[in-house]
C-alpha positions as a Python dict, from the first residue, in 0.01 Angstrom:
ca = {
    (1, 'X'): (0, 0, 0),
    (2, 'X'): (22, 353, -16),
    (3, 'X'): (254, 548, -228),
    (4, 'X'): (446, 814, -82),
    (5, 'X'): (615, 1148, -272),
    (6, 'X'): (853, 1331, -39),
    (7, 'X'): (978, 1675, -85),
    (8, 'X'): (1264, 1743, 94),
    (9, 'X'): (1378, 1388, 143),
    (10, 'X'): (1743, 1496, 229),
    (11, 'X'): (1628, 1712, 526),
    (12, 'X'): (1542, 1627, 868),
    (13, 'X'): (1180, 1580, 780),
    (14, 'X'): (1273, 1409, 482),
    (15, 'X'): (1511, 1176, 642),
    (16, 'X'): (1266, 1087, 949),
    (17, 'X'): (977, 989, 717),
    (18, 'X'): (1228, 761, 532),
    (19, 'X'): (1269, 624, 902),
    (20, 'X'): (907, 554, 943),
    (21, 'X'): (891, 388, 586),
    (22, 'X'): (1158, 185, 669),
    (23, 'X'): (959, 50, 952),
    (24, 'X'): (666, -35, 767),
    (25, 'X'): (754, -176, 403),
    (26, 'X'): (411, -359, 420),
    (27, 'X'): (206, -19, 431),
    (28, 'X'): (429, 270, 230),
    (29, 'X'): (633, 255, -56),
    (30, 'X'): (841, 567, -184),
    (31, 'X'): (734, 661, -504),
    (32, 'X'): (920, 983, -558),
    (33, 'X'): (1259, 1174, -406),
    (34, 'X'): (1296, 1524, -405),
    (35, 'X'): (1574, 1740, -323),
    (36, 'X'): (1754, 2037, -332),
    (37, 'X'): (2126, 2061, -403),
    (38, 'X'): (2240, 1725, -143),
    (39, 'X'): (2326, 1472, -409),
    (40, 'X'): (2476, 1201, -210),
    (41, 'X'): (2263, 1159, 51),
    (42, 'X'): (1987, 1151, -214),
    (43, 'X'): (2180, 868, -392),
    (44, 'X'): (2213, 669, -136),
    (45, 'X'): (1824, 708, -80),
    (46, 'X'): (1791, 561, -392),
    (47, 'X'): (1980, 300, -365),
    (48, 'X'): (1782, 165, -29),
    (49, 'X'): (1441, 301, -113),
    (50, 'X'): (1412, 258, -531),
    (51, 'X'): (1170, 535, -607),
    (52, 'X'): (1007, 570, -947),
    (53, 'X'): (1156, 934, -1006),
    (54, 'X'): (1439, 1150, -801),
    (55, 'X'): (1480, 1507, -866),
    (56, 'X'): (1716, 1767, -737),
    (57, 'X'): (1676, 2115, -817),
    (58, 'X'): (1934, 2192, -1077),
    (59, 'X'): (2074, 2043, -1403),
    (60, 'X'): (2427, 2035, -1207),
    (61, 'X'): (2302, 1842, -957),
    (62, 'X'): (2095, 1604, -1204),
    (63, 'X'): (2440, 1505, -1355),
    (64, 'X'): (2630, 1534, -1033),
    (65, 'X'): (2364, 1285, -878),
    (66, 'X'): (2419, 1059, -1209),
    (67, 'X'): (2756, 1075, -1129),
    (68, 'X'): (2725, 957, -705),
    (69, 'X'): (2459, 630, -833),
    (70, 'X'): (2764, 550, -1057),
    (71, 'X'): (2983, 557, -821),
    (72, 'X'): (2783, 348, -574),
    (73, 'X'): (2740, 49, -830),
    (74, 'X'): (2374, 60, -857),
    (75, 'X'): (2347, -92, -1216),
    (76, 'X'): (2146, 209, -1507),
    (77, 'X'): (1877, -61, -1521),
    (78, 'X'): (1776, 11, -1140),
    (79, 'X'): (1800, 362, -1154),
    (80, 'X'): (1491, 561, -1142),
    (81, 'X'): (1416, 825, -1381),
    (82, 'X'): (1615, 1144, -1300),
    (83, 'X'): (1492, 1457, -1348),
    (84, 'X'): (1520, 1843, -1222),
    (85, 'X'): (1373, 2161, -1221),
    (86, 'X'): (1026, 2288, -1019),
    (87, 'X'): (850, 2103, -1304),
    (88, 'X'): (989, 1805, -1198),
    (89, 'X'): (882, 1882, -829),
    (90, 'X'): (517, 1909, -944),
    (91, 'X'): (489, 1606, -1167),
    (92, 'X'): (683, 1434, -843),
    (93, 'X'): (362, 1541, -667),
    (94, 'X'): (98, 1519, -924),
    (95, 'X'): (159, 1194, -1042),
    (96, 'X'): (-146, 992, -1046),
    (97, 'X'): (59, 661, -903),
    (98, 'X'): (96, 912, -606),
    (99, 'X'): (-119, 854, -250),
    (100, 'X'): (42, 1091, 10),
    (101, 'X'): (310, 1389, -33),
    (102, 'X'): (515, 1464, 262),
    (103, 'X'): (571, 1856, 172),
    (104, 'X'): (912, 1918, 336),
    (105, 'X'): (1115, 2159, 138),
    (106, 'X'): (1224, 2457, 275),
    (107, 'X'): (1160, 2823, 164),
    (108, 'X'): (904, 2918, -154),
    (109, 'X'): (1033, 2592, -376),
    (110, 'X'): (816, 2341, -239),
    (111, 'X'): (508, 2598, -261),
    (112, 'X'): (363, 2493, -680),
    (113, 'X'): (403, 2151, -617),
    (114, 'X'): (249, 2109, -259),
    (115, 'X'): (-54, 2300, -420),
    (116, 'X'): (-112, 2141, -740),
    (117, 'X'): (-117, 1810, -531),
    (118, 'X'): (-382, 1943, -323),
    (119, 'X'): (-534, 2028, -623),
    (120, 'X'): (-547, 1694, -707),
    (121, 'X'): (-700, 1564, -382),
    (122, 'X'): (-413, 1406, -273),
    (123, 'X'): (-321, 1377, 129),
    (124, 'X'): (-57, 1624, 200),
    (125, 'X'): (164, 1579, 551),
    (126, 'X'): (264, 1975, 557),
    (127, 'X'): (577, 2051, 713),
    (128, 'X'): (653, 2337, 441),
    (129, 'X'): (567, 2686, 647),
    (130, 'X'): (599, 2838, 346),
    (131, 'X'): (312, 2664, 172),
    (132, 'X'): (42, 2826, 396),
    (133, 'X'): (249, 3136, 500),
    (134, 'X'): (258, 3273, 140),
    (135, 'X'): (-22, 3125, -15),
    (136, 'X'): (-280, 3019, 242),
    (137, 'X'): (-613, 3159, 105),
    (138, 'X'): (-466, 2974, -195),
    (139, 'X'): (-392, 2652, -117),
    (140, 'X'): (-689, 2575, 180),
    (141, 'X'): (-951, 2708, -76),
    (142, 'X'): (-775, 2440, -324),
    (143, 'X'): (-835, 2202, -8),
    (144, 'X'): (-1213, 2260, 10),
    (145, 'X'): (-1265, 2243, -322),
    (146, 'X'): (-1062, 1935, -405),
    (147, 'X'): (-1265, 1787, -47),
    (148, 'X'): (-909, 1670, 60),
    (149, 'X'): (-742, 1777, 445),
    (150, 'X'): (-395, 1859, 493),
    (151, 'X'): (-263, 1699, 766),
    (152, 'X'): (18, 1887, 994),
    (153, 'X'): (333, 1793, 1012),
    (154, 'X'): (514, 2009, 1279),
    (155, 'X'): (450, 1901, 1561),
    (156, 'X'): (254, 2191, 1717),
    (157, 'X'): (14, 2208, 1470),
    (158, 'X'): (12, 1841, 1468),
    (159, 'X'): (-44, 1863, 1841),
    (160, 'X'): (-315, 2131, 1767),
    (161, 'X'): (-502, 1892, 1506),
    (162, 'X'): (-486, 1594, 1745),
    (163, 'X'): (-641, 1840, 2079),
    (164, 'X'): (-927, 1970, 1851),
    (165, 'X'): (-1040, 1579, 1839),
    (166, 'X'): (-1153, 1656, 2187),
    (167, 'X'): (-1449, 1975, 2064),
    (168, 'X'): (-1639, 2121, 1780),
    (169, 'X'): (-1476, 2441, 1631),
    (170, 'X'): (-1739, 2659, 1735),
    (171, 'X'): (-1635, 2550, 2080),
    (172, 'X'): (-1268, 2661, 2046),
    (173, 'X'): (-1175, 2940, 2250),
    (174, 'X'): (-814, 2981, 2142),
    (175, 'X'): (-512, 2784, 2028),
    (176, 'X'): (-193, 2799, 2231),
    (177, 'X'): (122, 2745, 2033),
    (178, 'X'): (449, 2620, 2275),
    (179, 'X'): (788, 2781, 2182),
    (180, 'X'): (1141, 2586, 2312),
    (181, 'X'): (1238, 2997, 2368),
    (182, 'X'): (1558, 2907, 2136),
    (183, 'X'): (1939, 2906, 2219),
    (184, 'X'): (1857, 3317, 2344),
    (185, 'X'): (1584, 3280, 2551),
    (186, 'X'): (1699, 3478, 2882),
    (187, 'X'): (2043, 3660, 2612),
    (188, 'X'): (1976, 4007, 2739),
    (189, 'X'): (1878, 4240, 2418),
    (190, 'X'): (2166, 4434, 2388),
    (191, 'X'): (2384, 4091, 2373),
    (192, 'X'): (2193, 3991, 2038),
    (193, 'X'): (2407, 4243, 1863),
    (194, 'X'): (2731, 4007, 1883),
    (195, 'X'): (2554, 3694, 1871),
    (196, 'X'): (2717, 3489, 1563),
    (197, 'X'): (2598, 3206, 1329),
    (198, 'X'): (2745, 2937, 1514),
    (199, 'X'): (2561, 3062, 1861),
    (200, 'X'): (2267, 3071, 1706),
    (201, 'X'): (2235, 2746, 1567),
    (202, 'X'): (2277, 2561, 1839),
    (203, 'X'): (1918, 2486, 1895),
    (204, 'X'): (1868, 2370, 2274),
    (205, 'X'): (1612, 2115, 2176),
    (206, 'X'): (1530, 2004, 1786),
    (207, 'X'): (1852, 1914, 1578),
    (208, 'X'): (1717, 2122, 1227),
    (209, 'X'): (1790, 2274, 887),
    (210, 'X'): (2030, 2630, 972),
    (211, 'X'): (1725, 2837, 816),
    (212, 'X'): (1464, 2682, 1056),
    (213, 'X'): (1724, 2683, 1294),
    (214, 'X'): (1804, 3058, 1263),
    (215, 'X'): (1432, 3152, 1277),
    (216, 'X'): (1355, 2950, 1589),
    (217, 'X'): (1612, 3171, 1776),
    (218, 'X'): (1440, 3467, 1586),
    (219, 'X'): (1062, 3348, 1683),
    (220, 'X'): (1005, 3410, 1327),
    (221, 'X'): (949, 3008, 1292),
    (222, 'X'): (700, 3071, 1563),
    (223, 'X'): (537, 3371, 1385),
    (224, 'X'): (484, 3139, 1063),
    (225, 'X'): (303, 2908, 1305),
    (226, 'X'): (81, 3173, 1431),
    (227, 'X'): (1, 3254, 1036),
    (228, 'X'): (-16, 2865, 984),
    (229, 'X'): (-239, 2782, 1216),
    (230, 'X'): (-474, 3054, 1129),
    (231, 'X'): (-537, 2877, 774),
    (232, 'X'): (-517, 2531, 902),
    (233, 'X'): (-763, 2566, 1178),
    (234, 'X'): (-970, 2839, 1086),
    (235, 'X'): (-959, 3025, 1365),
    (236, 'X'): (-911, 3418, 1457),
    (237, 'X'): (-536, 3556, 1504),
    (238, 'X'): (-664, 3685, 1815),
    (239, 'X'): (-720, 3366, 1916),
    (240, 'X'): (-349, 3228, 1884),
    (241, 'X'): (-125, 3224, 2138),
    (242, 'X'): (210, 3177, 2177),
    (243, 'X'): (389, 3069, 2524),
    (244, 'X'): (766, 2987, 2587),
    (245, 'X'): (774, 2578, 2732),
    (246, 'X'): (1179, 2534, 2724),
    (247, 'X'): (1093, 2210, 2773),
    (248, 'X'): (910, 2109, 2475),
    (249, 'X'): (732, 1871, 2602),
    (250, 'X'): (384, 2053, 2583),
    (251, 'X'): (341, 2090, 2192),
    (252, 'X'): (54, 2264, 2176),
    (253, 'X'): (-261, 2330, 2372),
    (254, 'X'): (-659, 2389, 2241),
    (255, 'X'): (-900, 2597, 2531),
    (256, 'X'): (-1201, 2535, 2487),
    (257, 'X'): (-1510, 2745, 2555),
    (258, 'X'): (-1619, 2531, 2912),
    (259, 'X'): (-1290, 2681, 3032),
    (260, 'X'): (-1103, 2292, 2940),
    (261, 'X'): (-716, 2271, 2843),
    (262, 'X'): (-633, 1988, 2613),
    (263, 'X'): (-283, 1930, 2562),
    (264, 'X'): (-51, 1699, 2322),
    (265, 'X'): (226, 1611, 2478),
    (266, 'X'): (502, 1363, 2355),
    (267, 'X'): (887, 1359, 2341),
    (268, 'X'): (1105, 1555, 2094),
    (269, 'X'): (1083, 1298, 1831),
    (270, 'X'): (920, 1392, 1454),
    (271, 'X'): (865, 1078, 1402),
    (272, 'X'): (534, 1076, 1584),
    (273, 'X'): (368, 1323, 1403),
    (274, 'X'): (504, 1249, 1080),
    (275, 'X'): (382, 892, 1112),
    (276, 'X'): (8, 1049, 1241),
    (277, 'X'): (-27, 1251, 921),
    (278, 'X'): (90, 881, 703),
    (279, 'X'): (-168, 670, 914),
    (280, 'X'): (-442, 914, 1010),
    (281, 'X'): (-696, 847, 1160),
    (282, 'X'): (-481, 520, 1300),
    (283, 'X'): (-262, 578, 1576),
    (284, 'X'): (4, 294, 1533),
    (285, 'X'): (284, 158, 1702),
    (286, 'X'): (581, 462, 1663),
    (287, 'X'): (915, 417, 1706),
    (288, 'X'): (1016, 659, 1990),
    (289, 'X'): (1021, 667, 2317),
    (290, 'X'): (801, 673, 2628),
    (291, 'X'): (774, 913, 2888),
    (292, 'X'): (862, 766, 3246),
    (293, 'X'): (583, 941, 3452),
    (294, 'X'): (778, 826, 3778),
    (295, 'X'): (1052, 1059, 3704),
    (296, 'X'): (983, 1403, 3878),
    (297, 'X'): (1032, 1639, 3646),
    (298, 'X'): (915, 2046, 3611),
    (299, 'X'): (738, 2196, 3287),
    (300, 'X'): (790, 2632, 3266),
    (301, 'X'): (553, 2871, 3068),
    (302, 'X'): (575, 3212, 3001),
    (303, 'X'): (452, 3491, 2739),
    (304, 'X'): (683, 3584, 2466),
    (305, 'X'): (927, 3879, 2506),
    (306, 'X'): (823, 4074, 2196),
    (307, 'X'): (1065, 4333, 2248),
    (308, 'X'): (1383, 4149, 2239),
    (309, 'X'): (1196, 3917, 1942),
    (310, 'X'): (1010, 4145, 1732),
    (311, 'X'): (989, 3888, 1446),
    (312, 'X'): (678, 3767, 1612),
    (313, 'X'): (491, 4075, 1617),
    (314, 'X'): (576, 4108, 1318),
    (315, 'X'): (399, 3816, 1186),
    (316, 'X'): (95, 3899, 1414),
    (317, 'X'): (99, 4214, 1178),
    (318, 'X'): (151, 4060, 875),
    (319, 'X'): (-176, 3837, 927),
    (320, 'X'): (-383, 4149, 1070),
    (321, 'X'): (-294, 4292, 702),
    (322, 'X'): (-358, 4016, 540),
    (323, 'X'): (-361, 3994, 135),
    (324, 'X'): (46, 3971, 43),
    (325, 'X'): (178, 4078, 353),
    (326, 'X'): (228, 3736, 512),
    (327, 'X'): (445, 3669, 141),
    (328, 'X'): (634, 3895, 208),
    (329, 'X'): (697, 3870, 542),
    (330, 'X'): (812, 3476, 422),
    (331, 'X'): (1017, 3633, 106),
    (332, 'X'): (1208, 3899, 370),
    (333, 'X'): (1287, 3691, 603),
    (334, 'X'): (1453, 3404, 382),
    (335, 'X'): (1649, 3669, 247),
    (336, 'X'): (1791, 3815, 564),
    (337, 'X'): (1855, 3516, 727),
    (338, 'X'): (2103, 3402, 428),
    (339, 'X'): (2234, 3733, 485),
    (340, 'X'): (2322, 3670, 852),
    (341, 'X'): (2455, 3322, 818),
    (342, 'X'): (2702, 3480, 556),
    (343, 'X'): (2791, 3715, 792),
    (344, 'X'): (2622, 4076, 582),
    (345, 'X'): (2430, 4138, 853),
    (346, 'X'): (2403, 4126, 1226),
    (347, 'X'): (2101, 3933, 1429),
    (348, 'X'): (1912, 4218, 1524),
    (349, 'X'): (1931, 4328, 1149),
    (350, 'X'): (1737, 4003, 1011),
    (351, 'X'): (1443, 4200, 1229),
    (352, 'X'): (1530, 4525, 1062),
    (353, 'X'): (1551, 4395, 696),
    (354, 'X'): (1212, 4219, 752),
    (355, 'X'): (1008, 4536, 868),
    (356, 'X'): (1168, 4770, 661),
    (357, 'X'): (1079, 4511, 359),
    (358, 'X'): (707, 4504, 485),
    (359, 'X'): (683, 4906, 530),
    (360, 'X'): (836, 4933, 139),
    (361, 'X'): (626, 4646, -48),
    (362, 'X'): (281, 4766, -126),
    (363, 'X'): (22, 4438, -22),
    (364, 'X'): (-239, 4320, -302),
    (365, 'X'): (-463, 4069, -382),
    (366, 'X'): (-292, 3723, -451),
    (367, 'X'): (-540, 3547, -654),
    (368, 'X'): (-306, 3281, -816),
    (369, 'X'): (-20, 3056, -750),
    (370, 'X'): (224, 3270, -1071),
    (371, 'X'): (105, 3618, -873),
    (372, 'X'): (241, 3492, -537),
    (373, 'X'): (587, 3365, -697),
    (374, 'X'): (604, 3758, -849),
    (375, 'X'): (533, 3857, -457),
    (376, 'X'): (772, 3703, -328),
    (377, 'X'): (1029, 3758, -618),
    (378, 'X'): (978, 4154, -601),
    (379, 'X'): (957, 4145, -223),
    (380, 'X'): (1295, 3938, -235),
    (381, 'X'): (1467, 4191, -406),
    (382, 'X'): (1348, 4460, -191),
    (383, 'X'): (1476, 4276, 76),
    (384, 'X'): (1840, 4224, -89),
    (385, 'X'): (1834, 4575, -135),
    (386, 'X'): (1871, 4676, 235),
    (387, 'X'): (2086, 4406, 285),
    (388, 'X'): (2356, 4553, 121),
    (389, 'X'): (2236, 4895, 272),
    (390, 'X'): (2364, 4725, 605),
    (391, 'X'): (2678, 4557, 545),
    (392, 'X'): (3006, 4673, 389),
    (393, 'X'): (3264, 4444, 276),
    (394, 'X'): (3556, 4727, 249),
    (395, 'X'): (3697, 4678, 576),
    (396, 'X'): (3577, 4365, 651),
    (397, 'X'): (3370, 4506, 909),
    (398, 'X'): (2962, 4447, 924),
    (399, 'X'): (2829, 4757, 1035),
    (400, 'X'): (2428, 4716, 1120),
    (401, 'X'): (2209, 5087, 994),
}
């Protein structure tokens, strides 16, 4: 039986690899919960899947969560040992009791304690962008050396993994990356300037956390792919590309060399992939559905519109640079997307506070895990910086430089 760490267990990820546990108490057991600030739904995690250690980020939310298992009877001598903190996150991940860590915590947090698991050897299910984004040379040259593979989460790169079964690497001719297109897809430009929170996170196709949310209708969440995929696969950025499927059906695509297309295809479920990286190389029974092949139905492609989206040239940049760049790029963009959901800043502006971020932070040589946390920490307050260069709170007006 293989135990499991998950960080991020109160997210969407989190909460569909619970699922799949849940379906197979025989093969996984939880070892360890990690969370960020959602102490209830946490607690009641607990109380159905008895891990060996929960953690939350804060000391608030350590006694807040102390507070909820209380409250929902579970007697002290079934409780498992409570901690919080980014120490806490690693030993959550290091622990030697530990077989597989889902990485599914959102932003820079989850970064340390995905990579000292690797460290370790352990199998890592990576649905943390943020992990590769920032520190990519880092963490796959960890990979090699430890002689472990992280296995992709998301389902394109998931999608990717599973096509380049089909070839050797020195056959691939390029990767092709599907986008949904996002609640904006055919939102002329100059509309984008009144488009509000609420818009914005209604998602046509994947139900997701609002900063994944927000940077699928930016392409930004596309752009990380394009930098993710690079590390995971090895591959030129040159040789990513990125079409619009508003179907998302087609997750991702490999060409190889002989001119052949292999493509993943499944429904919108994360279950499937999050139950490949747990079982791999197995392919067992999933719980989601079938497609019914005798229903007529119509799949669309088409390129990217990298004017009204410049987020994903952006990234395409920010991996041509190389070094920090693709840090900051991460660091910029967390920060202006906060800054649009609280309403500092307009849509377009989460574009402008990113490139203005990348043209102002100098790039360098990230050669360990404490010198990418001080990228991202000076490139974050850079970034905060022409936030409030943007927005005024005087009149109650957002005005966009």
């Amino acid at each position: 039986m293989r135990a499991v760490t998950i960080l991020g267990s109160t997210g969407s990820i989190g909460r569909n690899t619970l699922d799949v546990i849940r379906r197979w108490p025989d093969r996984f057991r939880v070892y360890a919960l990690v969370a960020g600030c959602n102490v209830d739904e946490l607690a009641r995690q607990i109380v159905e899947f008895r891990p060996r250690l929960a953690v939350v980020a804060t000391e608030n939310g350590w006694r807040l969560l102390q507070e909820r298992l209380e409250q929902l009877g579970l007697p002290r001598s079934q409780w498992p040992e409570l901690a919080w903190g980014p120490q806490a996150y690693v030993a959550a991940s290091t622990a030697p009791e530990v077989d597989v860590v889902i990485s599914a915590i959102v932003g820079i947090a989850g970064l340390e304690a995905t990579y000292r698991a690797v460290e370790l050897g352990k199998r890592v299910g990576l649905a943390n962008k943020e992990t590769l984004v920032a520190g990519g040379k880092l963490v796959m040259g960890a990979a090699r050396k430890a002689g472990t593979e992280l296995i992709p989460v998301d389902s394109e790169h998931s999608g990717v993994y599973q096509c380049l079964k089909a070839g050797r690497h020195s056959e691939i001719a390029r990767l092709i990356l599907t986008a949904s297109g996002g609640p904006f897809r055919n939102t002329p430009k100059e509309a984008l300037h009144s488009v509000t929170p609420e818009q914005a996170l209604q998602h046509p196709t994947w139900k997701m956390g609002k900063r994944i949310t927000i940077d699928s209708a930016t392409l930004m969440n596309k752009g990380f792919e394009v930098i993710e995929a690079h590390w995971l696969f090895d591959v030129r950025p040159d040789q990513i590309q990125v079409l619009i499927h508003p179907q998302s059906s087609v997750h991702a695509l490999v060409e190889f060399r002989d001119g052949s297309v292999i493509a993943q295809i499944s429904v919108t479920d994360m279950r499937m992939p999050i139950q490949y990286a747990l079982t791999y190389p197995e392919r067992a029974d999933a719980p989601v559905p079938r497609y019914d092949w005798t229903v007529p139905r119509t799949w669309q492609f088409e390129p990217p519109d990298l004017d009204r989206f410049p987020l994903l040239r952006l990234a395409y940049q920010a991996l041509e640079t190389g070094r920090s760049a693709p840090c900051t790029l991460n660091a910029a963009d967390e920060v202006a997307v906060e800054a649009f959901l609280s309403g500092a800043i307009r849509f377009p502006g989460i574009a402008e506070v990113v490139e203005e971020t990348l043209q102002r932070v100098p790039t360098r040589e990230l050669e360990s895990i404490e010198q990418v946390l001080a990228m991202d920490a000076e490139s974050r307050r850079v970034a905060r910086e022409l936030v409030l260069q943007r927005s005024t709170r005087s009149t109650g007006q957002i005005v966009s430089a």
